[in-house]
C-alpha positions in Angstrom: 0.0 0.0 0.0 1.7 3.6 -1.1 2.0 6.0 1.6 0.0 8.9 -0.7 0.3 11.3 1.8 4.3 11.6 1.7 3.8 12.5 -2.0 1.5 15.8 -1.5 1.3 19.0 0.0 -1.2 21.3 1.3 -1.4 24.6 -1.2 -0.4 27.1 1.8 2.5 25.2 2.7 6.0 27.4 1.7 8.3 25.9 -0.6 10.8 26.0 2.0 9.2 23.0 3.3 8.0 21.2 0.4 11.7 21.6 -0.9 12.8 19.6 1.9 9.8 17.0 1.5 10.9 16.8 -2.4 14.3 14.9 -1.7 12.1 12.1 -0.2 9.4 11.9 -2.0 10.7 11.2 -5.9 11.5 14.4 -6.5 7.4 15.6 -7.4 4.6 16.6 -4.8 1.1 16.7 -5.6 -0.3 20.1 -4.4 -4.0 20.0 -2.3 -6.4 22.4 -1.0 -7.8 22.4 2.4 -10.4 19.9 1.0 -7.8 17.8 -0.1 -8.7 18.0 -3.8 -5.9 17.7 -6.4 -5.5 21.5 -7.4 -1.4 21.3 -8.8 2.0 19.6 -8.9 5.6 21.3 -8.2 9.1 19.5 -8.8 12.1 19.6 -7.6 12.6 21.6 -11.4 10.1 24.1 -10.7 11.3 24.9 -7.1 15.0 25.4 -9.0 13.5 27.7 -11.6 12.1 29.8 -8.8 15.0 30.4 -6.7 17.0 31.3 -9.7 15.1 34.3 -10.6 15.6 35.2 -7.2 12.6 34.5 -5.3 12.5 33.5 -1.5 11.1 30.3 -0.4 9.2 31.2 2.9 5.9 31.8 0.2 2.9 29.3 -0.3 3.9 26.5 -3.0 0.8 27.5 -5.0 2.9 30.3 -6.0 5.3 28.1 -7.9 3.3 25.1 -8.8 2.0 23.6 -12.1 -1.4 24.4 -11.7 -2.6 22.1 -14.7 -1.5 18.6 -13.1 -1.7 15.5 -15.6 -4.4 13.3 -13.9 -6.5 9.9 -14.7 -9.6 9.3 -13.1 -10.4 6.0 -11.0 -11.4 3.1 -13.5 -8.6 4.9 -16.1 -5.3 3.8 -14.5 -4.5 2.0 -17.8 -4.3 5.7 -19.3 -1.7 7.0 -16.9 1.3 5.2 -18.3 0.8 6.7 -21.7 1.0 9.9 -20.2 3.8 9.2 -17.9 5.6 8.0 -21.1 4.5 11.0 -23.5 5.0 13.7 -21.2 7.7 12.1 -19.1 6.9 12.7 -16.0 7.7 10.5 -13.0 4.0 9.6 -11.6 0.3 10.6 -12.4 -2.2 10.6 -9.5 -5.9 8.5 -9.8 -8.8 10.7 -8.6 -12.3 10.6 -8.0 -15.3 13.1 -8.6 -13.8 15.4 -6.0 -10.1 15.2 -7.2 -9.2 13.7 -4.2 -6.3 11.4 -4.9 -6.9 7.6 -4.5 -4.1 6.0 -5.7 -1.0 6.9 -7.8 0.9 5.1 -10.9 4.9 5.9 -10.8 6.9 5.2 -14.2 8.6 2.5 -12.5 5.9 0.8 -10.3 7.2 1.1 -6.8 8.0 5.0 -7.0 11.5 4.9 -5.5 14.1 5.4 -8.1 14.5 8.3 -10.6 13.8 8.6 -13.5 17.2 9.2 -15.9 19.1 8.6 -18.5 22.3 6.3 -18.0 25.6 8.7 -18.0 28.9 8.5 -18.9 30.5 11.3 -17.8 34.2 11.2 -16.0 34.4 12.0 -12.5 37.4 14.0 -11.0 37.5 13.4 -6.9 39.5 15.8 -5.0 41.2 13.1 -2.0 45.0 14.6 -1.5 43.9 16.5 1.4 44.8 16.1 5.3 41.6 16.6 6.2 42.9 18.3 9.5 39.3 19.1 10.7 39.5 15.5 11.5 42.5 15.2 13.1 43.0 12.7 15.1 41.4 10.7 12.8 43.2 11.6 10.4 46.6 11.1 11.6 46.0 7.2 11.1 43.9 6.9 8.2 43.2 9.7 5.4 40.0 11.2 5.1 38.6 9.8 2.5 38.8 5.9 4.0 37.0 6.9 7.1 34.0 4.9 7.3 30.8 6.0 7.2 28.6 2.5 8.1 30.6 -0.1 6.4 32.0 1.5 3.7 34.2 4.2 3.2 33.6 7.4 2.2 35.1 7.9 -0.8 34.0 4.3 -2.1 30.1 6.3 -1.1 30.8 9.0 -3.2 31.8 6.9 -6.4 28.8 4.8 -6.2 26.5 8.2 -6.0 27.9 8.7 -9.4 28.3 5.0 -10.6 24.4 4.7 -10.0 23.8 7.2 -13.0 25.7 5.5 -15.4 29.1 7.0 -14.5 32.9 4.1 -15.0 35.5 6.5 -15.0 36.9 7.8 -12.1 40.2 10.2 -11.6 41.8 10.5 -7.4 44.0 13.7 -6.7 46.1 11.9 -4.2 48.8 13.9 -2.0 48.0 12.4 1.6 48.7 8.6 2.8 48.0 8.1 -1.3 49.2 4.8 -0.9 46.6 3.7 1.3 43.7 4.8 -0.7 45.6 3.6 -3.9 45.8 0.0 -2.2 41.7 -0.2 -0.9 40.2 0.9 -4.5 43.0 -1.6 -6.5 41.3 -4.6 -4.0 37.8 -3.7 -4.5 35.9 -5.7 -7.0 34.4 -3.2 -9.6 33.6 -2.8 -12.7 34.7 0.8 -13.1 37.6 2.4 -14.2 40.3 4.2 -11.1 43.2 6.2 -12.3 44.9 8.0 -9.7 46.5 11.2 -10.2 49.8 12.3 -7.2 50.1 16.0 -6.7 53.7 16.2 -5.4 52.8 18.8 -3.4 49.4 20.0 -1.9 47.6 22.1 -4.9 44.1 22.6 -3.5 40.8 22.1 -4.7 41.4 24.3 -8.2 44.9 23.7 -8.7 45.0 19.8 -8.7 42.9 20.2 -12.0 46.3 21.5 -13.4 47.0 17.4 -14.0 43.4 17.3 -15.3 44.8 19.1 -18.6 45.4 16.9 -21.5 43.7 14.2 -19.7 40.2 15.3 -19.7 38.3 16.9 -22.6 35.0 16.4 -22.1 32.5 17.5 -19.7 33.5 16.3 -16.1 32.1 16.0 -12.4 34.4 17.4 -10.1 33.4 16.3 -6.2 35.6 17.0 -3.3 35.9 13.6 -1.6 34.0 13.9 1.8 30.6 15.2 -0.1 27.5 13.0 -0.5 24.4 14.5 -2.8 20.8 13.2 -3.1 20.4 14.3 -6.8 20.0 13.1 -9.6 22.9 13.5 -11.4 21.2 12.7 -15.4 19.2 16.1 -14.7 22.3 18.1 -13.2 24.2 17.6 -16.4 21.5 18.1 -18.5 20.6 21.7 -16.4 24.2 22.4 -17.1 24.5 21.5 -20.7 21.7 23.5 -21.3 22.0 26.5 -19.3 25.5 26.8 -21.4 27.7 27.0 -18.5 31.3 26.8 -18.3 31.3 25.9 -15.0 28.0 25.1 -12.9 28.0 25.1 -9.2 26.0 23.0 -7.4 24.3 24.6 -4.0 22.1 24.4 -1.4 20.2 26.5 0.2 20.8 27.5 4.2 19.1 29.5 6.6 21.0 31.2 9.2 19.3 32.3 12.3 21.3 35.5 14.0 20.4 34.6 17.8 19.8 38.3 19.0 17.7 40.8 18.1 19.6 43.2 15.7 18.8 47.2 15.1 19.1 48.9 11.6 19.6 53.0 12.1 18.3 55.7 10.7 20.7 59.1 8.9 20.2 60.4 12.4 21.9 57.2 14.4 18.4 56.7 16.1 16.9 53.2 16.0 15.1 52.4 12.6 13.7 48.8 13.4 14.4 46.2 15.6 13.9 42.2 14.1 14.2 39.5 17.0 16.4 36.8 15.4 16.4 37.9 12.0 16.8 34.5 9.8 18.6 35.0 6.5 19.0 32.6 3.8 21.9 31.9 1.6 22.8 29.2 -1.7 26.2 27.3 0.3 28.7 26.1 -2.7 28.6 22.2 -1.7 31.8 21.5 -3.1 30.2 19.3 -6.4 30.8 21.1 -9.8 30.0 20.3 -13.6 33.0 22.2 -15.8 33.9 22.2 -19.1 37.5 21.0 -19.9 37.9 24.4 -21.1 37.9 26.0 -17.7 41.1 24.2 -17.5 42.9 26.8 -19.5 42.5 28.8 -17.0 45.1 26.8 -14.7 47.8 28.4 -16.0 51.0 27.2 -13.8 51.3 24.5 -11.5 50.2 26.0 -7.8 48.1 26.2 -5.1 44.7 27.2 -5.9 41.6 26.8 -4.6 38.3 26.4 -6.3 36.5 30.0 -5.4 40.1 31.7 -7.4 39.8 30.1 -10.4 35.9 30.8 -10.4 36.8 34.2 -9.2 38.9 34.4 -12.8 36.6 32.9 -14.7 34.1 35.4 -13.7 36.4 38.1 -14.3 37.1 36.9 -18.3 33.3 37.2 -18.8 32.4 33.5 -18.2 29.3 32.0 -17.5 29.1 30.2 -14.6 26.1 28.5 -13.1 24.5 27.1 -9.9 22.6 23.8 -9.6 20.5 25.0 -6.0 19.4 21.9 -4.0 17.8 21.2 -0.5 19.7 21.2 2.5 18.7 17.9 3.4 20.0 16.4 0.0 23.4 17.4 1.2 25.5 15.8 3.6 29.1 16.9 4.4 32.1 15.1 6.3 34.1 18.2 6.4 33.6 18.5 10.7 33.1 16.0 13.5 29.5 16.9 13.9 28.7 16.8 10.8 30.4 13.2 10.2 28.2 11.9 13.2 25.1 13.4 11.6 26.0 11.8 8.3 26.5 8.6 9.6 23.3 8.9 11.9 21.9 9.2 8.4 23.4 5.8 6.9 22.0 4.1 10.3 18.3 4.2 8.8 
């Protein structure tokens, strides 16, 4: 029996929250009135589209919803493939007379997998760094073998991309190399591993510098300690698209100040006063989509981190993108607390 309920959401509620129900629920919600009749449907997609034009997210999701859902009535569920094939979409809801929703068909029958086409796109993961946030972890086994359940980390991140389609896989290795080298060459797989060494630490931007010449196509590039619920087909297609040289994917975090803060007027008298003011920001996740031309900007061997040689692009009149996401569909190792928390999330 489907669990409707986790796959809609009432009209008023803001697309704050139905942006963190969307990571769970197949990446589509079907949108209700207080009646609970069918009145609209939002994606993940149209959420996207509405944050890039610069809209907040604390607003009712009617705002931002398809409200023309594709629907099939009860005793027409034969219909609702051909829909979910011709308009490909990832599920169509069954109604009755009052458009309440009784049932719903998914593309792929049990409604848990995305819908995408198979990739093949190369995958550069950043792993030469100490990871000295997690010292004293660290100091015995690099970052990106620390476990996370039963596996570790880095083996997590390549299977988030070898689930889309993607078999070839490049390291930047600089710390205890060996040791990563030696677990991916014993591990069974049907992927490709080729391990780059940095002879000296370059940084998230400059390691590319051993990219050039060995990439020309359109790459991933994931720092090694970053899982993503996405789906991966749709990033490179927003990316591709959008025309991007480089396209950063982000998510979206809300910051609560914990005092009341004062604005002032010309005179220095108080202007307002807001009680723990909240302010939202898109956080650079540490996942990109680049074109191997962004590797001309690299131009000598050194340290560099990612934000400079976006910074440059920028300044040559490049487009570069962002992919925004949920903060729930990221999870990051970077910290101790947030290792626990991700691990806390492998232990459901």
């Amino acid at each position: 029996m489907k669990d409707i309920d986790r796959f809609k959401a009432l009209q008023t509620e803001s697309v704050r929250s139905c942006m963190e129900k969307l990571n769970r629920a197949l990446h589509q919600l079907f949108v209700v009135d207080e009646a609970d009749a069918l009145v609209g449907c939002v994606s993940d997609g149209d959420i996207r589209r509405w944050i890039l034009k610069g809209n907040g997210l604390d607003v009712p999701v009617r705002e931002v919803m398809n409200p023309q859902p594709k629907f099939v009535r009860k005793g027409e569920e034969q219909r609702a493939k051909a829909l979910i094939e011709e308009y490909v979409i990832l599920a169509v809801p069954v109604v009755d007379e009052a458009m309440h929703i009784l049932d719903i068909v998914f593309w792929n029958e049990e409604g848990k997998t995305v819908r995408f086409d198979p990739i093949e796109t190369p995958v550069f993961i950043m792993a030469g760094g100490k990871g000295e946030r997690l010292l004293p972890y660290t100091t015995v086994v690099p970052k990106p073998l620390i476990p996370i359940g039963e596996r570790p980390i880095a083996e997590l991140v390549v299977d988030s991309f070898y689930q889309y389609g993607c078999r070839q896989f490049f390291f930047s290795l600089n710390y205890k190399k060996n040791m990563i080298k030696a677990y991916f060459d014993e591990l069974e797989r049907d992927y490709e591993v080729r391990y780059i060494e940095e002879d000296e630490p370059l940084g998230s931007g400059g390691s590319l510098w051993y990219a050039k010449g060995v990439l020309d196509e359109t790459f991933f590039l994931s720092n090694c300690d970053i899982l993503l619920e996405i789906d991966y087909a749709n990033l490179l297609k927003f990316h591709k698209k959008s025309g991007n040289l480089i396209t950063v994917v982000t998510s979206m975090k809300r910051y609560v100040i914990p005092y009341g803060t004062v604005t002032l007027s010309p005179e220095g008298k108080i202007d307002q006063l807001v009680e723990k003011p909240a302010l939202d920001y898109l956080v650079n996740t540490g996942v990109y989509v680049m074109e191997p031309r962004a590797l001309e900007y690299i131009q000598e061997k050194h340290h560099l981190p990612m934000t400079d040689l976006i910074e440059e692009c920028l300044r040559a009149g490049e487009s570069i993108g962002t992919y925004p996401i949920s903060d729930d569909a990221w999870m990051d190792m970077g910290q101790f607390g947030d290792m626990e928390k991700m691990k806390k999330r492998f232990e459901r």
